[in-house]
Short mmCIF file of the C-alpha atoms (twelve columns), coordinates in Angstrom:
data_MODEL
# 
_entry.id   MODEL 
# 
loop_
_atom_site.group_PDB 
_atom_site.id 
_atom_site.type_symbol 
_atom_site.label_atom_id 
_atom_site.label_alt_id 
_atom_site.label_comp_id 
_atom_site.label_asym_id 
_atom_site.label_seq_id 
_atom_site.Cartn_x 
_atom_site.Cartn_y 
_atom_site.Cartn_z 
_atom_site.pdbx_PDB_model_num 
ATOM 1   C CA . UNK A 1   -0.782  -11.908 24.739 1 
ATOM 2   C CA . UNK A 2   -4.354  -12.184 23.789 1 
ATOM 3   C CA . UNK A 3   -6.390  -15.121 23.361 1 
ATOM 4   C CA . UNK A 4   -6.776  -16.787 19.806 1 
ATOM 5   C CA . UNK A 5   -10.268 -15.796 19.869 1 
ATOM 6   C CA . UNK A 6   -9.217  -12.253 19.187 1 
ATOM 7   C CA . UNK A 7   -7.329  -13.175 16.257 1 
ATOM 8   C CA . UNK A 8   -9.566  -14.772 14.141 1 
ATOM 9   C CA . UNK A 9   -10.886 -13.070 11.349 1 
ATOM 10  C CA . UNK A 10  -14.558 -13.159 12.470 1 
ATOM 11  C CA . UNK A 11  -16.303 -14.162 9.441  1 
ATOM 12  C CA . UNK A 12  -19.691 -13.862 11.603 1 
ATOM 13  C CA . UNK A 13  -18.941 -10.633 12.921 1 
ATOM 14  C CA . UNK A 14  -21.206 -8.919  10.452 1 
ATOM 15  C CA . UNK A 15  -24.065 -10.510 11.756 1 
ATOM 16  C CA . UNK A 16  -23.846 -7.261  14.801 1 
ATOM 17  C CA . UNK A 17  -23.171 -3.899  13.039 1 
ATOM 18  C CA . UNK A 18  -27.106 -2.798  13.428 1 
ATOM 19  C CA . UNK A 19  -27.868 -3.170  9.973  1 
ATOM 20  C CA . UNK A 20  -24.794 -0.846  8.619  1 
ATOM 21  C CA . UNK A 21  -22.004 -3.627  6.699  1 
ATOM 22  C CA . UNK A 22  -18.366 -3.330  8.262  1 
ATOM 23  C CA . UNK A 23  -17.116 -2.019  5.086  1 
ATOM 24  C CA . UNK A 24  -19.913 1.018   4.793  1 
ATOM 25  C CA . UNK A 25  -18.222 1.766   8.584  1 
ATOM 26  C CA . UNK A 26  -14.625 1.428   7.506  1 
ATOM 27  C CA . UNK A 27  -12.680 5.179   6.762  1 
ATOM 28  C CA . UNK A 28  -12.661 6.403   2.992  1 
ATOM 29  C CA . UNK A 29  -8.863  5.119   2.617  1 
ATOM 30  C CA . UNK A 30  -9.504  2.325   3.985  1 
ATOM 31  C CA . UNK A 31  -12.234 1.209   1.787  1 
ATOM 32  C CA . UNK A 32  -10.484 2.163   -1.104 1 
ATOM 33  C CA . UNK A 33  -6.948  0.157   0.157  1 
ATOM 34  C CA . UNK A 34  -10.061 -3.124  0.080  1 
ATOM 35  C CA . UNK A 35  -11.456 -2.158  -3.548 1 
ATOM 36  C CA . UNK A 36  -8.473  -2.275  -5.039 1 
ATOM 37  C CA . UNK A 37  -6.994  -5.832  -2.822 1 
ATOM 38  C CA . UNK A 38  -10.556 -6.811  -3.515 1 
ATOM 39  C CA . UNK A 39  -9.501  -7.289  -7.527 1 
ATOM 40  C CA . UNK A 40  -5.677  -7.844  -6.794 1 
ATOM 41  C CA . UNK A 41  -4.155  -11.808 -7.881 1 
ATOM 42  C CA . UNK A 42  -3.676  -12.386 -4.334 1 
ATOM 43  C CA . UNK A 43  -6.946  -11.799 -3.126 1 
ATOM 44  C CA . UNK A 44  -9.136  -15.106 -2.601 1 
ATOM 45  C CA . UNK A 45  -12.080 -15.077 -5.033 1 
ATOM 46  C CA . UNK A 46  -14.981 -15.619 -2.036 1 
ATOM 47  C CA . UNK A 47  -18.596 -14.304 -2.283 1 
ATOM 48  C CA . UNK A 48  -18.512 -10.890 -0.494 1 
ATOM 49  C CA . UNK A 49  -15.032 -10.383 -0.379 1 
ATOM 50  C CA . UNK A 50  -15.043 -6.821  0.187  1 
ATOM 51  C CA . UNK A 51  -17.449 -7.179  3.145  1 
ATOM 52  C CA . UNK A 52  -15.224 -10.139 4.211  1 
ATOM 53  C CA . UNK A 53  -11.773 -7.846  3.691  1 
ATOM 54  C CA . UNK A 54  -13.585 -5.084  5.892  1 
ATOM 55  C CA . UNK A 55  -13.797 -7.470  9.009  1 
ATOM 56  C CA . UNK A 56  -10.587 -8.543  8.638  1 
ATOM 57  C CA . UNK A 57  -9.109  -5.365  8.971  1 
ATOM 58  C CA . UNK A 58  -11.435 -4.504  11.480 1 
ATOM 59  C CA . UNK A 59  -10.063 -7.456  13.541 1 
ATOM 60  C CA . UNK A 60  -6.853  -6.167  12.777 1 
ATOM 61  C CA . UNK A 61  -7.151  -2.949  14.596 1 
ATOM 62  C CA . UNK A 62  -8.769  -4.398  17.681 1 
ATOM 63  C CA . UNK A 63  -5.444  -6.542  17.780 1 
ATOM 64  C CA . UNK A 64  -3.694  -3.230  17.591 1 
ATOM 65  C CA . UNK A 65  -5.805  -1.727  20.261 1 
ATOM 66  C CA . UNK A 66  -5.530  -4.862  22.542 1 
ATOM 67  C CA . UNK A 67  -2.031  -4.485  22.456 1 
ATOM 68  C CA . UNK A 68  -1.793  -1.250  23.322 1 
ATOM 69  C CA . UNK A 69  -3.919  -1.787  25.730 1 
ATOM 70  C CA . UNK A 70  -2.357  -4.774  27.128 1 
ATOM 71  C CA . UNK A 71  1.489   -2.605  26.793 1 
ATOM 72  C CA . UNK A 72  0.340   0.298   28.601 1 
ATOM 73  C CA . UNK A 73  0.738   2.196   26.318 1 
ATOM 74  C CA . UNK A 74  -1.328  5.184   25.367 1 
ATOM 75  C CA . UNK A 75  -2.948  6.088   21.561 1 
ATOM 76  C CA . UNK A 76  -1.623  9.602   19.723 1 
ATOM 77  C CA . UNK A 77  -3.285  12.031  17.476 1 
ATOM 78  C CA . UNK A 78  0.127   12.916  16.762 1 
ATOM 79  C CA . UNK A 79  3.660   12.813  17.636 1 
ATOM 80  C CA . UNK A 80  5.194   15.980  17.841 1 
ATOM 81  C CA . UNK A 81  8.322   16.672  15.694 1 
ATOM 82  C CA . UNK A 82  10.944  17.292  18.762 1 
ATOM 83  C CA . UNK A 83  9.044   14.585  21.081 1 
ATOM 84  C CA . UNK A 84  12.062  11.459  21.115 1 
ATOM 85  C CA . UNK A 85  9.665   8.707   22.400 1 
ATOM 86  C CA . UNK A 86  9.873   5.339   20.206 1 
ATOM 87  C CA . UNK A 87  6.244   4.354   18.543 1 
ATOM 88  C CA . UNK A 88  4.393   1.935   17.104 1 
ATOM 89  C CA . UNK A 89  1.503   2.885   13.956 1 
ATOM 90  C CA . UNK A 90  -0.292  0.871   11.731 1 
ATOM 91  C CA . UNK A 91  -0.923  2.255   8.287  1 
ATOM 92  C CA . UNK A 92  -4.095  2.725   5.978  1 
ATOM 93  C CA . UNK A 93  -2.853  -0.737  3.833  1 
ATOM 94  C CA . UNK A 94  -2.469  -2.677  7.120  1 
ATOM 95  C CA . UNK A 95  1.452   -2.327  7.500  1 
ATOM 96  C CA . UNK A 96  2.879   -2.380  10.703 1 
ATOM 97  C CA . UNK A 97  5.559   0.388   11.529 1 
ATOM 98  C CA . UNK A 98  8.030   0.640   14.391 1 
ATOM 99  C CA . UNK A 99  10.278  3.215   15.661 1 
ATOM 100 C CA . UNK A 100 12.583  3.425   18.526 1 
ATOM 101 C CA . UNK A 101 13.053  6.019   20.823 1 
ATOM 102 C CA . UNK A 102 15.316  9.025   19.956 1 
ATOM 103 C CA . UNK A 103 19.096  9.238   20.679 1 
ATOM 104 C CA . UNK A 104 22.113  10.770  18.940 1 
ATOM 105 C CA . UNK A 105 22.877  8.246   15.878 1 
ATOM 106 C CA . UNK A 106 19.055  8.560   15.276 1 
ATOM 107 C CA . UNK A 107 16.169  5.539   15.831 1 
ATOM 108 C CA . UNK A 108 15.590  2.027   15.029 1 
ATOM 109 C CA . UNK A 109 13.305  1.249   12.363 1 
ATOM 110 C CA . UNK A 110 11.295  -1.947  11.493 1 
ATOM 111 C CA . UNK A 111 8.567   -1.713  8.668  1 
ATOM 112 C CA . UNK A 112 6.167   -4.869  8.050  1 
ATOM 113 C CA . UNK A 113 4.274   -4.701  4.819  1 
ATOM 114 C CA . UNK A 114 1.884   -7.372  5.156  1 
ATOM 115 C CA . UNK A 115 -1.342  -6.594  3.774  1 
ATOM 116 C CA . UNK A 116 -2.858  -10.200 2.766  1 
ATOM 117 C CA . UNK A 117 0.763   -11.857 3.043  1 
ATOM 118 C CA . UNK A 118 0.538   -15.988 4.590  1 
ATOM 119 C CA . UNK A 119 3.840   -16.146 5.614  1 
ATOM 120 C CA . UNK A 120 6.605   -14.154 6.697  1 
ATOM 121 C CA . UNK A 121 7.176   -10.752 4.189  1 
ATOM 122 C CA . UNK A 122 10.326  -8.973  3.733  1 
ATOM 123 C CA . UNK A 123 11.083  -6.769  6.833  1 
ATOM 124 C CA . UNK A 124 12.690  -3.327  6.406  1 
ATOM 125 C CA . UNK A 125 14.811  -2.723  9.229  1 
ATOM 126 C CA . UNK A 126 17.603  -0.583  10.391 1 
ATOM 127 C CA . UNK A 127 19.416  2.274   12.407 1 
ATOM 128 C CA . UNK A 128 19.871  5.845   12.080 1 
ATOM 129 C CA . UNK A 129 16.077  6.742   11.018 1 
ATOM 130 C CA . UNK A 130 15.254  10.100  11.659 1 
ATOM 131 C CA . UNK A 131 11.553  11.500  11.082 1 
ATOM 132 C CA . UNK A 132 11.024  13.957  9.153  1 
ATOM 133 C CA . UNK A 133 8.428   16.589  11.138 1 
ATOM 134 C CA . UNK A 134 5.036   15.415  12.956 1 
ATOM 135 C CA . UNK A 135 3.786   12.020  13.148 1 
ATOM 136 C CA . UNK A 136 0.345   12.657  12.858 1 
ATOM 137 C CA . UNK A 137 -2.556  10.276  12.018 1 
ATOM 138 C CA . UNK A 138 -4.068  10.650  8.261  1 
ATOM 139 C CA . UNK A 139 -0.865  11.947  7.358  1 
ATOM 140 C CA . UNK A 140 2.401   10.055  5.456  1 
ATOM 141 C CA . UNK A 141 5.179   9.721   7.250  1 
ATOM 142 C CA . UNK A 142 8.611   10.191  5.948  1 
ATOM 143 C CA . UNK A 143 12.467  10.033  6.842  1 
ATOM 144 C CA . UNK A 144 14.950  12.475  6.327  1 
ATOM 145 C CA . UNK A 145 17.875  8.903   6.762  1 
ATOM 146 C CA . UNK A 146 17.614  5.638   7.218  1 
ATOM 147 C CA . UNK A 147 16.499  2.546   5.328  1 
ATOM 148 C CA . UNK A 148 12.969  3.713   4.495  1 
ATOM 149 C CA . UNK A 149 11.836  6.850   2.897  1 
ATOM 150 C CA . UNK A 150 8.619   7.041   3.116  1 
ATOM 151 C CA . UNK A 151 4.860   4.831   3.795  1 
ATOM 152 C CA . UNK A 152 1.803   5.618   2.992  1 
ATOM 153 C CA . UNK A 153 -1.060  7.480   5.628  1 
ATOM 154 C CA . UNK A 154 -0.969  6.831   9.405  1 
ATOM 155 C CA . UNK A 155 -4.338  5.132   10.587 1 
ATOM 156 C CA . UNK A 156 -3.341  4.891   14.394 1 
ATOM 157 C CA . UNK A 157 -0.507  5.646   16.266 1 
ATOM 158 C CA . UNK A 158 1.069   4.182   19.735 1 
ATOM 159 C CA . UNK A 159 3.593   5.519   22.171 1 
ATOM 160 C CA . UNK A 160 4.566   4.623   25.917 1 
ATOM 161 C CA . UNK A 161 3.979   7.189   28.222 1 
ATOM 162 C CA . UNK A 162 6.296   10.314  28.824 1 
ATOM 163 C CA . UNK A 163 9.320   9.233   30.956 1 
ATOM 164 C CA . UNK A 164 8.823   5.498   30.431 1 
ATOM 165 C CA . UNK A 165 13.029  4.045   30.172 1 
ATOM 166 C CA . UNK A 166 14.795  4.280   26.387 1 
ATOM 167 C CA . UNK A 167 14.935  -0.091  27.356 1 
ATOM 168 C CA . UNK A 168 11.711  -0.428  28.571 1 
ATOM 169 C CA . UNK A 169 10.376  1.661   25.439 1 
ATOM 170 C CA . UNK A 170 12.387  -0.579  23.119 1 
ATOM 171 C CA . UNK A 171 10.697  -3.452  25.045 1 
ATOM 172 C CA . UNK A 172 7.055   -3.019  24.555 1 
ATOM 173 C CA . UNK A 173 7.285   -1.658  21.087 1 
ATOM 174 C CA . UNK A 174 8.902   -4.704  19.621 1 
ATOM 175 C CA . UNK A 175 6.609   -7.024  21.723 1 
ATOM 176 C CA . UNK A 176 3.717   -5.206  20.075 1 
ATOM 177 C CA . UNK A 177 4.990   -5.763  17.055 1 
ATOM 178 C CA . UNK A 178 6.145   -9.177  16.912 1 
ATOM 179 C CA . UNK A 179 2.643   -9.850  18.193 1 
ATOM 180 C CA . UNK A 180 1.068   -7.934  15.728 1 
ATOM 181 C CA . UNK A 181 2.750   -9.133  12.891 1 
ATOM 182 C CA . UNK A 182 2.107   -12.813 13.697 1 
ATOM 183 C CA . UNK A 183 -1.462  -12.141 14.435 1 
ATOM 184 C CA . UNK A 184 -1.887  -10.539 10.819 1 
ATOM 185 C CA . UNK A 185 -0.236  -13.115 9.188  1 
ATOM 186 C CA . UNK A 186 -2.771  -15.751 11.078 1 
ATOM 187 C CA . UNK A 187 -5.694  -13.545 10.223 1 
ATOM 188 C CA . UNK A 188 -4.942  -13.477 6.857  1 
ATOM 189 C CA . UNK A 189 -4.602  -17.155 6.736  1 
ATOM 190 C CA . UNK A 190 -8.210  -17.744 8.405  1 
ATOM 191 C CA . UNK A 191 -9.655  -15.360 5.081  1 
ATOM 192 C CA . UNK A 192 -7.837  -17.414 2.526  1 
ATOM 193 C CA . UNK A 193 -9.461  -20.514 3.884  1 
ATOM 194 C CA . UNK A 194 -5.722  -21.866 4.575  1 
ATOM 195 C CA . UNK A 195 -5.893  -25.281 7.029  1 
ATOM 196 C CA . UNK A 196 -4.508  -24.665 10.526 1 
ATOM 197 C CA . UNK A 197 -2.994  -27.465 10.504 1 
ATOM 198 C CA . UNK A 198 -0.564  -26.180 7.680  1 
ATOM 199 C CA . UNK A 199 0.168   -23.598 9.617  1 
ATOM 200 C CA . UNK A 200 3.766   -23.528 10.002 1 
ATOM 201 C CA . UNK A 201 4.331   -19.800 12.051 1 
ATOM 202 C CA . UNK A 202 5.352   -20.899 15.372 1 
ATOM 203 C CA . UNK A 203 7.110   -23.955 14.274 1 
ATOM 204 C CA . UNK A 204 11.061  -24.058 14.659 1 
ATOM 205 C CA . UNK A 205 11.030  -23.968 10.676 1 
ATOM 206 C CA . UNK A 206 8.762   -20.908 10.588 1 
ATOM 207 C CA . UNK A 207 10.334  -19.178 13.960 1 
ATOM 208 C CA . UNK A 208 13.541  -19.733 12.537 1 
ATOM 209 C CA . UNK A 209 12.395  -17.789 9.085  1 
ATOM 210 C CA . UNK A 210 10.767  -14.966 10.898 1 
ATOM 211 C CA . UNK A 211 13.541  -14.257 13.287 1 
ATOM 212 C CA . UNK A 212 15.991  -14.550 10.591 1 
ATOM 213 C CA . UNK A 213 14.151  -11.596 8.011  1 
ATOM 214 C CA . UNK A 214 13.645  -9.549  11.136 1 
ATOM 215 C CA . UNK A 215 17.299  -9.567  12.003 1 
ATOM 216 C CA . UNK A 216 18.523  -9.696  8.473  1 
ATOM 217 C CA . UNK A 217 20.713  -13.113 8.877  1 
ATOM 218 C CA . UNK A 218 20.356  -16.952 7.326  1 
ATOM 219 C CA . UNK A 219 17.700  -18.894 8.541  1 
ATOM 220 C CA . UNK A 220 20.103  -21.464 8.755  1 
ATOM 221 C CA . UNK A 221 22.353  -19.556 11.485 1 
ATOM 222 C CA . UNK A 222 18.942  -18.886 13.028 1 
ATOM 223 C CA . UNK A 223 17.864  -22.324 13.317 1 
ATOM 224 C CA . UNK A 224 20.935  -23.384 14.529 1 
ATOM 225 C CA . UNK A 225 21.173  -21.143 17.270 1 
ATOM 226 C CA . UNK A 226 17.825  -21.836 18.244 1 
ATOM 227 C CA . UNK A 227 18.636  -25.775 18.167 1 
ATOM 228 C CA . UNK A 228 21.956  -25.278 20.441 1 
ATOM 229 C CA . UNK A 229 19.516  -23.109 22.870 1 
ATOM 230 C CA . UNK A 230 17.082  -25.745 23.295 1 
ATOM 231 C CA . UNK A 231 19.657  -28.319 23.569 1 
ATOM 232 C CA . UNK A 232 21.409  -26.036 26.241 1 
ATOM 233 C CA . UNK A 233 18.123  -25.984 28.385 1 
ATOM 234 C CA . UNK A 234 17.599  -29.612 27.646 1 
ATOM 235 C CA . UNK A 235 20.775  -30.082 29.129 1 
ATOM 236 C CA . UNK A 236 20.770  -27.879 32.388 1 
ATOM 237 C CA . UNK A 237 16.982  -29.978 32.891 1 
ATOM 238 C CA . UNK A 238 18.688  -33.617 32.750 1 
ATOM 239 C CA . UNK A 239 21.172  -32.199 35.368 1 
ATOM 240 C CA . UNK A 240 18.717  -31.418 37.796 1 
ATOM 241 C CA . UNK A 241 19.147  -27.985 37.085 1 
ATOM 242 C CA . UNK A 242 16.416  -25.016 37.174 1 
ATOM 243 C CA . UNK A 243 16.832  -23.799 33.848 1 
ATOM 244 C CA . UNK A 244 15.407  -19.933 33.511 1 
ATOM 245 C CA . UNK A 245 13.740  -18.939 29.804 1 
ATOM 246 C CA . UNK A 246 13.391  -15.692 30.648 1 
ATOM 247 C CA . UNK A 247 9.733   -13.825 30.763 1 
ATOM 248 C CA . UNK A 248 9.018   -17.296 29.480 1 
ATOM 249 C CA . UNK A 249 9.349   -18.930 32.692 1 
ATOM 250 C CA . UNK A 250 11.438  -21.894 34.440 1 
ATOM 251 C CA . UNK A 251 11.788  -25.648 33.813 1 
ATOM 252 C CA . UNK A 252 12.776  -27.973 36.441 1 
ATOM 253 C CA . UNK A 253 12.595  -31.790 37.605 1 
ATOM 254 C CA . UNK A 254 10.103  -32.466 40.216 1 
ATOM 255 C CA . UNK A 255 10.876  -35.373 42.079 1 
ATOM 256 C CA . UNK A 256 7.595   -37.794 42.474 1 
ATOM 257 C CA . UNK A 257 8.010   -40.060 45.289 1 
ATOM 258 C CA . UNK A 258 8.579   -43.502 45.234 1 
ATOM 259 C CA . UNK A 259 5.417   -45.470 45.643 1 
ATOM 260 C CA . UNK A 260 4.959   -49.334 47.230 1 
ATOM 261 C CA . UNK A 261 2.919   -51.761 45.408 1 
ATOM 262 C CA . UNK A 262 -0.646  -51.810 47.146 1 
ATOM 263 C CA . UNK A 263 -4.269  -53.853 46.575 1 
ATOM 264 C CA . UNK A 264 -6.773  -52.002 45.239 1 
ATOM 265 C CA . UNK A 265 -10.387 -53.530 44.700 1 
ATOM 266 C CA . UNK A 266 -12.333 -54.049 41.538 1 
ATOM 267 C CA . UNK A 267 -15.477 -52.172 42.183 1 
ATOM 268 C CA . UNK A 268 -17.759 -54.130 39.645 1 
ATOM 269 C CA . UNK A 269 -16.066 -57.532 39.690 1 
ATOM 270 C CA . UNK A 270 -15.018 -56.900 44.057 1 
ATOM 271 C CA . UNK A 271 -11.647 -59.031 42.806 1 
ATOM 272 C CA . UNK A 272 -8.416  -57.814 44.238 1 
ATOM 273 C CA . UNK A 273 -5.799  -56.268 41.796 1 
ATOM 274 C CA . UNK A 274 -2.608  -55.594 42.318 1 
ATOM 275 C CA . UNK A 275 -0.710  -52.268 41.801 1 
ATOM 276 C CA . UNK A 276 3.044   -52.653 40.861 1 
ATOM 277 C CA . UNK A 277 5.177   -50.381 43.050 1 
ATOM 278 C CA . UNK A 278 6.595   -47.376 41.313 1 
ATOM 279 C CA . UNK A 279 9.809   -45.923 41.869 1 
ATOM 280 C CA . UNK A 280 11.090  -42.215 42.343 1 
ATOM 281 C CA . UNK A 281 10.630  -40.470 39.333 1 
ATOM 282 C CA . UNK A 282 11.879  -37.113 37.914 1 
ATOM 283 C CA . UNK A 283 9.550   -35.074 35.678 1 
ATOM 284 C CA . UNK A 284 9.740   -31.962 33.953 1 
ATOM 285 C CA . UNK A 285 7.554   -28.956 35.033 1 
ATOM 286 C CA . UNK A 286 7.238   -25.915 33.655 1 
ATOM 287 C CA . UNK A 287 6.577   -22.791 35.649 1 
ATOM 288 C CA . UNK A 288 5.664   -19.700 33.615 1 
ATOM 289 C CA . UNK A 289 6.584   -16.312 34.321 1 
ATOM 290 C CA . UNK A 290 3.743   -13.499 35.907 1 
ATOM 291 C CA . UNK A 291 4.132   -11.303 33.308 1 
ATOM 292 C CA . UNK A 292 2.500   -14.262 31.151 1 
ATOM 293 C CA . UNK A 293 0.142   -15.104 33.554 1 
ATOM 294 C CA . UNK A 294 -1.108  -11.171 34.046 1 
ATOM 295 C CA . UNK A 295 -1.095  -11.007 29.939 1 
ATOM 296 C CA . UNK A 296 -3.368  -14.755 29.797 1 
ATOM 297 C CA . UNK A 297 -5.716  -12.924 32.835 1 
ATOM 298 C CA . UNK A 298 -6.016  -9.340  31.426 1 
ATOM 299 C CA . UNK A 299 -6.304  -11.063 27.393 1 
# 
């Protein structure tokens, strides 16, 4: 994952484009996508809000790019029309698209229209998509089945490289764009001027509302789920267990020894005091996984 510096909007950012403003730099469709949020109901009514829309979406696609980076995964031109590897692309109004790879009932599909969205937007999602000709960047993109016809122009497209497993394709796609869609949705709440500390994403409320519109089920299913799972590991920790979260890491009890009540001195007053004795005492630890220590290292 990459650090939170990377996904704030970086209202100060302007301050080193050489003289040129980040919205004279942006592409033609992108600036036009800003003039017309720039005088949309949603948009916040701030001084330079153009200029300030420009950086955000700027900041948007280094998130992309870190990903991709971060992923291993490599940045198209285009996608040929018989090539069957999954992809990620972000579009010219800042929605996030994802495809699975190719097999016989067709691909996976997720489409995230965020734009300036706070919270957590309706998710598009389904099986059987099949893409109709190249994915190529500049260019709409559009489905002969599945549950979306159509979005509008390509800005950047992602793929894993050739041979990379169906699994392992599936994988890194959907890590990319869980990340991604939570780091838009923060972004967007640092240019509204929103308080972090209403920030309800990565709560078990918001979690629970995410993973439910992604997956197309009750938030109150997901919640519950959620609550038995943590109440599971809870469980398997009390019981001296090593309790495995997957490329989250591991929990477990460390034991801390016993310790005998000793005299320690007071080093202003030189008076003795007296240190109870402590007994042996279990306490949780939590070990996290290499994969999220190589992501913190390389972020």
């Amino acid at each position: 994952m990459t650090t939170n510096d990377e996904t704030k909007n970086g209202e100060d950012r302007s301050e080193i484009m050489a003289g040129e403003s980040a919205f004279a730099k942006l592409p033609k469709e992108i600036r036009e996508q800003i003039e017309a949020l720039a005088e949309g109901p949603e948009t916040p009514r701030l001084p330079d809000i153009r200029e300030k829309l420009a950086v955000n979406w700027e900041g948007k696609f280094e998130l992309f790019e870190s990903q991709v980076r971060l992923l291993e995964m490599e940045e198209l031109q285009e996608l040929g029309a018989g090539d069957p590897r999954g992809f990620l692309a972000i579009t010219y109004s800042g929605s996030i698209l994802s495809v699975g790879p190719l097999t016989p009932d067709g691909r996976w599909l997720e489409y995230v229209p965020l734009l300036l969205r706070l919270d957590v937007p309706e998710i598009v999602s389904g099986e059987g998509a099949r893409v109709e000709g190249t994915v190529a960047r500049g260019a709409a993109l559009a489905f002969a089945a599945g549950p979306l016809r159509s979005t509008s122009s390509v800005y950047r497209i992602a793929a894993c490289a050739s041979g990379i497993r169906e699994d392992e394709q599936d994988r890194r796609i959907r890590e990319a764009a869980i990340f991604l869609t939570h780091g838009f949705i923060k972004m967007n709440r640092s240019l509204s001027g929103a308080q972090a500390g209403n920030n309800d994403q990565f709560t078990l409320k918001g979690m629970s509302q995410y993973v439910a519109r992604k997956n197309g089920v009750a938030t109150v299913l997901v919640k519950r789920l959620l609550e038995d799972f943590f109440a599971t590991a809870e469980s398997g920790l009390m019981l001296g267990e090593r309790v495995s979260l997957g490329l989250l890491g591991n929990m477990s009890l460390k034991i801390k020894p016993a310790r005998k009540a000793r005299i320690l001195k007071n080093p202003i007053t030189k008076e003795d005091i007296l240190v109870p004795a402590k007994p042996e005492t279990p306490t949780p630890r939590m070990s996290f996984h290499k994969n999220i220590k190589e992501k913190a290292a390389r972020s």
